[in-house]
N, C-alpha and C positions, 0 to 999 in steps of 0.2 A: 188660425189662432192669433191673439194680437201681442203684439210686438213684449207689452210688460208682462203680461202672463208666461212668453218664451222664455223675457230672459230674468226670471225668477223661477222656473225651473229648472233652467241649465245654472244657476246660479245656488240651487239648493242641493241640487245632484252634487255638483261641487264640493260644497260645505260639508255633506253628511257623507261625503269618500266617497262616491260614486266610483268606479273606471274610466278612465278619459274614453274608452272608447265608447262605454256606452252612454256618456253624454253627448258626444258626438252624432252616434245613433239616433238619442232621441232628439238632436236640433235636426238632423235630416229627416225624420221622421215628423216631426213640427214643421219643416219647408215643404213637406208634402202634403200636409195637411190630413194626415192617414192618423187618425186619432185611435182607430180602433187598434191599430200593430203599437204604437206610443202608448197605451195604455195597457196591452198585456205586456209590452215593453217593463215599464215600468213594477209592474208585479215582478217580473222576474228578477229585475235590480234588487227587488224589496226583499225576496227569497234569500237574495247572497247577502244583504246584510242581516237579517236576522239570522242565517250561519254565522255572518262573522262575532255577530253577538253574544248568541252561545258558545261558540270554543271562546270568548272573553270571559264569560260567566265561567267556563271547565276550570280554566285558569285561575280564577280569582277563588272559587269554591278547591282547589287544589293546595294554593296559597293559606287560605283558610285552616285546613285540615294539618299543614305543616307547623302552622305557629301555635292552633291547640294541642298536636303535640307535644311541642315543646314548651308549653306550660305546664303540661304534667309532667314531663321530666325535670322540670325546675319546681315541680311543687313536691316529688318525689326526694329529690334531693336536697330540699328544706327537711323535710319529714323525719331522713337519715342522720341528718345534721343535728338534729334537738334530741335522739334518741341515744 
């Protein structure tokens, strides 16, 4: 594999949170030149971030559902007020 392709891999693993380990992995895996384990490699990295993705999305849709509540309890409590 050549040298900028390497290190614009290990450089994106990086960027987009990879695990130090499994960057690690996959520069040993690139010094081997074993693209086929580097490449299911890499699927399985892709697996844990799109988990980590979703529990952010649970969260954010969580968040969500808290502050529409409490819109209606503030639009509720408008309602009381003029009545």
């Amino acid at each position: 594999m050549m040298n900028d392709l390497r290190d614009d891999l290990l450089t994106i693993m990086n960027d987009i949170g990879c695990l130090k380990e499994d960057v690690e992995k996959a520069d040993n895996l690139i010094k081997k030149d074993n693209l086929k384990e580097l490449i299911l490699h890499l699927k399985r990295c892709r697996i844990d971030l799109l988990d980590k993705m979703h529990e952010s999305q649970k969260r954010v849709d969580d968040m969500d559902y808290i502050i529409y509540q409490l819109k209606l309890d503030l639009k509720n409590k408008e309602r009381k007020i003029k009545i």
